[in-house]
C-alpha positions as CSV (number, residue, x, y, z in Angstrom):
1,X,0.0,0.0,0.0
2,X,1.0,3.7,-0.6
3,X,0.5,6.8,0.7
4,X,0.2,10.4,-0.5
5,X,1.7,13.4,1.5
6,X,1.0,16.7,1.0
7,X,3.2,19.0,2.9
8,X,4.4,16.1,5.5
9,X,0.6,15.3,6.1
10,X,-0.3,11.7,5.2
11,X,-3.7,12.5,3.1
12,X,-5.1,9.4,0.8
13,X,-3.8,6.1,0.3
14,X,-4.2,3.2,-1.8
15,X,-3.9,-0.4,-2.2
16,X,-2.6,-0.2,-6.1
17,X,0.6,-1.4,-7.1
18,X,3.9,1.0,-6.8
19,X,3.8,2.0,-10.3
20,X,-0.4,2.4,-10.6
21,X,0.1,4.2,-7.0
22,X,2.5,6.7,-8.7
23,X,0.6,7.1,-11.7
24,X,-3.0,7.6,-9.8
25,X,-1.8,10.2,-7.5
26,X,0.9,12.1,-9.7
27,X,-1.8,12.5,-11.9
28,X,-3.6,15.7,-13.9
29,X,-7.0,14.5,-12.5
30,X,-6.2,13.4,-9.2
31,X,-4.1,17.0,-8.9
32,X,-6.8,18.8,-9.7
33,X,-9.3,17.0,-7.3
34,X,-7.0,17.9,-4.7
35,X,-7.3,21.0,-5.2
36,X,-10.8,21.2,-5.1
37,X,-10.8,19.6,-1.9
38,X,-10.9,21.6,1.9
39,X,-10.2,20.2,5.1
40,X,-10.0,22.0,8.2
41,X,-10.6,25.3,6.0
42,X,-7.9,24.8,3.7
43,X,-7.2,23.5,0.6
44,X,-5.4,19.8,1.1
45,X,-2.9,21.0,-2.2
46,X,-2.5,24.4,-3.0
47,X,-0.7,23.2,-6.5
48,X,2.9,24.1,-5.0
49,X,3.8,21.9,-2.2
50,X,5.5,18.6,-3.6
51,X,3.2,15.6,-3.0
52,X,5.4,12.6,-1.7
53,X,4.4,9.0,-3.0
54,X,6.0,6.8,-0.2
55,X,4.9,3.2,1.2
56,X,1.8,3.2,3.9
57,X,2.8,2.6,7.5
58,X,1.6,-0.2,9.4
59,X,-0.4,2.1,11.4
60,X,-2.2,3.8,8.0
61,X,-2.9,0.4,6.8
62,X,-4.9,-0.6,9.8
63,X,-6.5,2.4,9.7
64,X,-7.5,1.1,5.5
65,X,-8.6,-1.9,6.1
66,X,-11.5,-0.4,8.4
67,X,-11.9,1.9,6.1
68,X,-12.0,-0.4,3.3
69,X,-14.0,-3.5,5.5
70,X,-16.8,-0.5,6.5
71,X,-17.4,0.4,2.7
72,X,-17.7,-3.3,1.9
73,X,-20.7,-3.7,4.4
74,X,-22.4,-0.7,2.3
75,X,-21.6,-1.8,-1.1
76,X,-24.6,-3.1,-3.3
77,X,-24.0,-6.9,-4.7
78,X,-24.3,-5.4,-8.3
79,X,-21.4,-2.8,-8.1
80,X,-18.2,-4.3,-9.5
81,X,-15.3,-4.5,-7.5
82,X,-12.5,-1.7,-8.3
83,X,-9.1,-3.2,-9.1
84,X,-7.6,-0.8,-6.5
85,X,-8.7,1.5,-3.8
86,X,-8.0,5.2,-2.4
87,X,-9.3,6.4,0.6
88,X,-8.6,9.9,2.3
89,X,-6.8,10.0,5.8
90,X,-8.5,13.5,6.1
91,X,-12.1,14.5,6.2
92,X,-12.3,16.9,3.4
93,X,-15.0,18.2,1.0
94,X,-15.7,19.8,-2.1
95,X,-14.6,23.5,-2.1
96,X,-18.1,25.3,-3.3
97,X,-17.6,27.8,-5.5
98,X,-18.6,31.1,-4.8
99,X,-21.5,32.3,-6.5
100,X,-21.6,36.3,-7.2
């Protein structure tokens, strides 16, 4: 499993493989999502501040797997399975964009 730091801060992770972990979150999309994204009242990537790829600690992969085990309980039997998962280490939402 890898993780994704912003600025030190461990933010998603994801059971891909190294080189589908690298690809998903050095991504044009995934960037941009990020930005998009507040928690705590701030933006989790301002666009700047290098995001690290490194491998998930044994604490962030407990922490997954409860994730991961809690979304399985909610999932319908007709969804298909992803090949991979991400899930955020933050609570964040989507920045809404002022209307004027």
């Amino acid at each position: 499993m890898f993780t994704l730091e912003i600025g030190g801060r461990p933010v998603a992770m994801t059971d891909a493989s190294e080189e589908r972990a690298y690809e998903l979150f050095e991504g044009q999309m995934f960037k941009a999502h990020l930005g998009q994204l507040v928690s705590q009242g701030q933006r989790l990537w301002d666009g700047i501040v290098p995001l690290v790829v490194r491998p998930s600690s044994e604490d962030e992969i407990v922490r997954f797997k409860r994730v991961q085990a809690a979304a399985d309980e909610e999932q319908d039997d007709d969804e298909e399975l992803e090949a991979f998962s991400v899930v955020y280490l933050v609570e964040a939402e989507e920045d809404e964009p002022d209307v004027g």
